[in-house]
N, C-alpha and C positions, 0 to 999 in steps of 0.2 A: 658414589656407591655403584658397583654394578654387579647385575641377576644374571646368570645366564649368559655375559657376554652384549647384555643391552645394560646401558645405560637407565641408571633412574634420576629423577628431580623432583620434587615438590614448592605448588605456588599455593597461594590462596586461591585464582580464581584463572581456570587455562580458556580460553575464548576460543573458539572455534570457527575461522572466519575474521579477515581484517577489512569487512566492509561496511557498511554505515551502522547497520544495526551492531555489530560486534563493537566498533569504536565506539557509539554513541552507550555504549551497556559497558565498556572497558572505564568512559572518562565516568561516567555516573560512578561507577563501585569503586573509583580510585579515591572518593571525598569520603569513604569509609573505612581509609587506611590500608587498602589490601593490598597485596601482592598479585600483579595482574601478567598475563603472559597470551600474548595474540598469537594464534599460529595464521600463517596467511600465506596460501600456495601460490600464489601470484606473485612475482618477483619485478615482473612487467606488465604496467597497469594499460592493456591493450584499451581498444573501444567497442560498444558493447551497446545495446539497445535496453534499457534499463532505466527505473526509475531515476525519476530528472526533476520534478516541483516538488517543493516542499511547502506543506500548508501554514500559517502565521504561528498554530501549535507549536509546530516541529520548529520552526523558526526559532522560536522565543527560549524552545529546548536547546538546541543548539548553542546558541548564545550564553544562556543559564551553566551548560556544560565546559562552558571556557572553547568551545571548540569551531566557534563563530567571533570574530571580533568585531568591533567597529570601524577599522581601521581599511578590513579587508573588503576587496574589489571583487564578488563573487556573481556571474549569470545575470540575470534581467529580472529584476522583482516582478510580481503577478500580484494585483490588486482585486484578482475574483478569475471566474469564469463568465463568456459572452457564449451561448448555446445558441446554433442554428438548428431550426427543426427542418423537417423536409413535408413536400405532401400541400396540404390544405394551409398545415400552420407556420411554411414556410414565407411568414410578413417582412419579417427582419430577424435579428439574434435577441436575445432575451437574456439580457446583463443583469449578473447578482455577483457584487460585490463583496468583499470580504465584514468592509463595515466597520468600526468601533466598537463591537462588541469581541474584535480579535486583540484587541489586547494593546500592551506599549507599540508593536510592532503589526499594525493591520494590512499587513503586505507578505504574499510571499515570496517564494527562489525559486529558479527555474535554471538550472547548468547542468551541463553534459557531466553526463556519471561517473565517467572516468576521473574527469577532474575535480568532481567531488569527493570522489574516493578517495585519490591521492592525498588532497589539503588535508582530510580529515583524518588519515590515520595519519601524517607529517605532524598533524598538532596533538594528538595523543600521544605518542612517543618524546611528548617534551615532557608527559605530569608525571609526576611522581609514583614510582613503584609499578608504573607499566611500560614491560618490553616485548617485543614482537620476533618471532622467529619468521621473518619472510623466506618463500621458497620449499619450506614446509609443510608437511599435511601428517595430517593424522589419518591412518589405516587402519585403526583398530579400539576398541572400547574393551577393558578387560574388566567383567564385574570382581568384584574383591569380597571379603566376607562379611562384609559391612552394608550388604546392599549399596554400594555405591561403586564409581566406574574410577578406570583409570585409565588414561588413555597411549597409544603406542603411537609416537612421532617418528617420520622420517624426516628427515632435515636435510637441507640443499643438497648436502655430501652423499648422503643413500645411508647414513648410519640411523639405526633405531635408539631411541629416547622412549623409556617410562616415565611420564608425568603424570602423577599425582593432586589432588587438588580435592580442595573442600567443595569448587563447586563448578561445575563445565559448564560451559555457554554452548550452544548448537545455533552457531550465527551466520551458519554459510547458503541462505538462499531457498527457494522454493523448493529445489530438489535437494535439499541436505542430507549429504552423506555422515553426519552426525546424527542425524533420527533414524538414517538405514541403521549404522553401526549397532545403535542401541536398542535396535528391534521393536521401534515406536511404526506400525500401520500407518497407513493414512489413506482414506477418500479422495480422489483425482477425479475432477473433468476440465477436458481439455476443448476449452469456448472456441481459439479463432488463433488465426497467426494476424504476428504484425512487422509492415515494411516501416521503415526509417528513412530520414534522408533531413541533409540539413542546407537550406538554402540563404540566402538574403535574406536580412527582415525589413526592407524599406517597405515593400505594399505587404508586409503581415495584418491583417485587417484587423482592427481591434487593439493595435499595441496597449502594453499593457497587462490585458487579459490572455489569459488560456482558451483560446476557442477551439469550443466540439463541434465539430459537424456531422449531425444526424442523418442517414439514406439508408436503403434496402441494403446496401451493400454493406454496411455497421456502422462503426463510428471512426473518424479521425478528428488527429489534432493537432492546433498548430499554436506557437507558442516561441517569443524570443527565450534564447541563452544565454544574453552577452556577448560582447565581439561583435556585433552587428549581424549574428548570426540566430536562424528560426528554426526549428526542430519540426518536423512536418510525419506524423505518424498515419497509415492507415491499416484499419484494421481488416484482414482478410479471413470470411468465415469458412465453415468444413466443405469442404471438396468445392470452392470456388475456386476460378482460374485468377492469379493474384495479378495481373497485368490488366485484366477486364474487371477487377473491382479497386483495382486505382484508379485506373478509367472513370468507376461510377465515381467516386470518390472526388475526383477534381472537379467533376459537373457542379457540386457542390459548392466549391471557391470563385471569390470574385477574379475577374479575368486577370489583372494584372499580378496578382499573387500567385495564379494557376498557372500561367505562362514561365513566372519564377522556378517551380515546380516542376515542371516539363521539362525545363531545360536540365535540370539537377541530374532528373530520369535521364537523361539521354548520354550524359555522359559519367556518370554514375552508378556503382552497384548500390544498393538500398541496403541498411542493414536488418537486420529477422531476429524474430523472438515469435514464444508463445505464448497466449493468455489464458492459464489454469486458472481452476478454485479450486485448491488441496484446503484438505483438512484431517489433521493427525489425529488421531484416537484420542491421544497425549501431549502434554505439552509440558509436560514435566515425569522425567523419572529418578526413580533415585537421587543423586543428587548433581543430574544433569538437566536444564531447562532452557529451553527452546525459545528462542525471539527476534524479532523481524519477521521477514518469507517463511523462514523454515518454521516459524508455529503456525500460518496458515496463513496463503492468500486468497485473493480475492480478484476480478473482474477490475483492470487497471481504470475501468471508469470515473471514480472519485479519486484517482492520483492519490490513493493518500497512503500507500505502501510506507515510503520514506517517514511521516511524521508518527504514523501509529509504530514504527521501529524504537523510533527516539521514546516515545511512550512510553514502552517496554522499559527501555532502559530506566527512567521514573521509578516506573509500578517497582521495578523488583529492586533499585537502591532501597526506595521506603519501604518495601518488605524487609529485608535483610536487618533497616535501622531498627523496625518497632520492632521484630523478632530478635534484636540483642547479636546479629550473627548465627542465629540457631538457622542454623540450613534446612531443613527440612521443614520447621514451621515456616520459615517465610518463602518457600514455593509453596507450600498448599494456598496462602496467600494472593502468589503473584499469578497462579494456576486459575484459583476465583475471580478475580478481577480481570484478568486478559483474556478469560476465553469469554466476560461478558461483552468486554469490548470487542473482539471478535466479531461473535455474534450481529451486533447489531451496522458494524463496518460490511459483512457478508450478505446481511441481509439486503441493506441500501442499495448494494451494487449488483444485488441480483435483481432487485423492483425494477431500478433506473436501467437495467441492458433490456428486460423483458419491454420494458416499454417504449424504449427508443429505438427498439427494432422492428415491433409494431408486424410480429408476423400474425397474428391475430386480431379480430374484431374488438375482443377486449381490451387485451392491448392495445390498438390503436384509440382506447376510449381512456385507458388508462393516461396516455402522452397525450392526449386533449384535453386532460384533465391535469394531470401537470402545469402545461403551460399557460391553462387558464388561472390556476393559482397564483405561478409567479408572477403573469400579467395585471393580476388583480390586487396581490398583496403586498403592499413593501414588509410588513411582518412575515410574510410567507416566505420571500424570496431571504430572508436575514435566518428567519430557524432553519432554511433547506442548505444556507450555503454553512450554518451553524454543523448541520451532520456531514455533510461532507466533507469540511475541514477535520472533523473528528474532535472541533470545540468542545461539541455536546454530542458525549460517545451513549446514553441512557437509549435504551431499546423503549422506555417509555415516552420520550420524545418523539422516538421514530416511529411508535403505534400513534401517537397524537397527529402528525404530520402526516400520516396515510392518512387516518379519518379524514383530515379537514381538506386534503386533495380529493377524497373520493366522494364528498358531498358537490365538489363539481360538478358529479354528473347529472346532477338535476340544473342546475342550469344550463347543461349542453343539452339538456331533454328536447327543446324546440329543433334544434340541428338533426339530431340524430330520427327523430318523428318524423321529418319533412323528408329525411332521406328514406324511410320507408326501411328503419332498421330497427326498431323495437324490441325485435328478438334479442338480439346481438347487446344492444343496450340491458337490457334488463338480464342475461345473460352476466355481462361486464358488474352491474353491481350487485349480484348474487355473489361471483367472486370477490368481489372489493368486502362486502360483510364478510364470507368466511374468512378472509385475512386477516382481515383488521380484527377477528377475534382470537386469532390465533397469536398477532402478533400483541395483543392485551395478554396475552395468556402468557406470554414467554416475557414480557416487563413484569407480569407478578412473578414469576419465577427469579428471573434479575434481583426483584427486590427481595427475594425468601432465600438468596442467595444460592439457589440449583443451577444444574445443568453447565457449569463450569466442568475444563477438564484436568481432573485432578488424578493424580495418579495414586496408588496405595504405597503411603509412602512408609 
């Protein structure tokens, strides 16, 4: 059929984006018989500083979606997080593993993105009724009379394509030019840049684990891939000089590791990214809806980009199932339910940056109070690595877990009294109660089912 000299087509479901979140939302909606069609402007899957662990959730998703085998040789499992603090509570790292309560599969992944990218849409393109236009992008969202979009392809050749579809995906990233197209706003702050570089993992300290390492200067991390190869990130904050906050940053590694590192630098360009918290108005319109980055991220802290993606993909299959294919009820659905998990993924990694950077008194009572938790509770350190992982996505967990952190501070009372900071102290738990009733306040909301972002649909 063709309008005007363009080309039209119609799929059941056009994807916008052939990257984790669009495949891991492509193989999910293909177990409900659709007709699936990935545009994906990347022809060559360069490399790129980009989500890289995946938490035991996203794992077991993965897997679930056909798009993990047993078979396959993928990156360095990660069996938790080891946290270095800096400062006073710099004793040692402070290891919370994943635990038994993550499932068949209490481990996660940790591979370079590119090559994750690749496997994964290589193994989607084998299921049924999903094909991909690589080399392609879409330029244009045309609304139709129907309140609903259609979208204008250019294709490798330069020729335009009208595709059609019941239902669009907007799965291309944090700055999706599918939420521009379709005139969805969003809220931007832009926290810090980040250097990469990948070195040896013989002296990675902690194999195994993901270790943070906490200083003034933010936070880095270091972490095998596979290949014998460690992924080594630091984060550089606003109008720091980035060569004198790798500087701080390696003070922080043990020597034999650090020296690894050094060397990488010297003959090495580092690769760069930025670390936003966006957040769309919307997350759904008409009947295009938004998931992965492009519905909103978050402060790469809890790594958990990749798994709350695969999620998405979940929430909006079983949407689509119990709604029958009724498009429009199962985004008010998947609208309700993802902007709560949102929410409470947003919220975490806003607590855990304010306090591991510790530019404040409170803050710094807050990450003393943290790490006295995890030091103190094997229940504690299992619910904290439980919301990080995104096990336990409930904002009423994560108002339970502030509380029982911020009663710390009475037993740090002796410390902080002998230091002749009382103000500061009691300052720090005025703000701990206003939070912790704010954030009880928004778990009843969770439960009365508000404050989701739904669009009129």
């Amino acid at each position: 059929m063709h309008e005007g000299g363009v080309s039209g087509e119609h799929v059941d479901v056009l994807v916008i984006g052939g990257g984790i979140a669009g495949v891991a939302a492509a193989a999910a909606l293909s177990q409900l018989g659709l007709e699936i069609l990935i545009i994906e402007p990347a022809s060559a899957h360069g490399r790129r500083l980009a989500g890289e662990l995946i938490h035991p959730p996203g794992i077991e998703g993965l897997y679930q979606l056909g798009l993990l085998s047993e078979t396959a040789s993928l990156g360095a499992k990660v069996h938790g997080f080891a946290v270095f603090p800096f400062g006073k509570e710099a004793s040692g790292p402070v290891v919370l593993p994943y635990g038994e309560g993550h499932g068949r599969r209490p481990f996660g992944i940790a591979i370079e993105h590119s090559a994750l990218k690749r496997h994964l849409l290589e193994r989607v393109l084998e299921f049924s009724g999903v094909k991909a236009w690589l080399g392609a992008r879409v330029t244009g969202l045309e609304e139709t009379g129907d309140r609903r979009f259609a979208a204008l392809v250019r294709d490798e050749n330069g020729g335009i394509r009208r595709v059609g579809a019941r239902l669009i995906l907007g799965a291309d990233g944090p700055m999706s030019q599918a939420r521009k197209l379709a005139g969805i706003t969003h809220a931007t702050q832009r926290y810090s840049g980040m250097m990469g570089v990948e070195v040896d993992d013989r002296h990675l300290p902690n194999q195994g684990y993901g270790n943070i390492f906490l200083n003034p200067a933010g936070v880095s991390y270091a972490y095998a891939i596979g290949g014998g190869r460690a992924r080594v990130m630091f984060e550089v904050l606003k109008g720091a000089d980035a060569e004198d906050s790798i500087r701080t940053h390696l003070k922080s590694f043990p020597e034999d590791f650090r020296r690894d590192v050094e060397r990488e630098l010297s003959v090495g360009k580092p690769l760069a990214a930025a670390n936003y918290c966006i957040v769309p108005e919307l997350s759904v319109k008409g009947n295009l809806a938004l998931v992965g980055d492009a519905r909103g991220c978050c402060h790469p802290l809890t790594a958990s980009g990749i798994t709350a993606a695969v999620k998405d993909a979940f929430v909006l299959r079983d949407a689509l199932r119990e709604a029958e294919l009724d498009v429009p009820a199962a985004l008010k659905r998947y609208a309700r339910i993802c902007g709560q998990l949102q929410l409470t993924r947003r919220t975490l990694a806003e607590e855990l940056r304010e306090a591991f950077l510790a530019e404040t008194p409170e803050a710094l009572l807050l990450s003393q109070c943290i790490f006295s938790y995890w030091r103190s509770s094997p229940l504690g350190r299992q619910r904290s690595m439980a919301l990080l992982s995104t096990l336990d996505s409930s904002h009423l967990s994560l108002a339970v877990q502030y509380a029982l952190v911020a009663l710390q501070a009475f037993r740090l009372l002796p410390h902080w009294f002998k230091n002749d900071a009382m103000s500061a102290w009691r300052k720090g738990v005025f703000k701990f109660l206003t939070k912790s009733i704010a954030f009880q306040r928004a778990a009843i909301s969770e439960r009365l089912g508000h404050g989701a972002f739904i669009s009129d649909l």
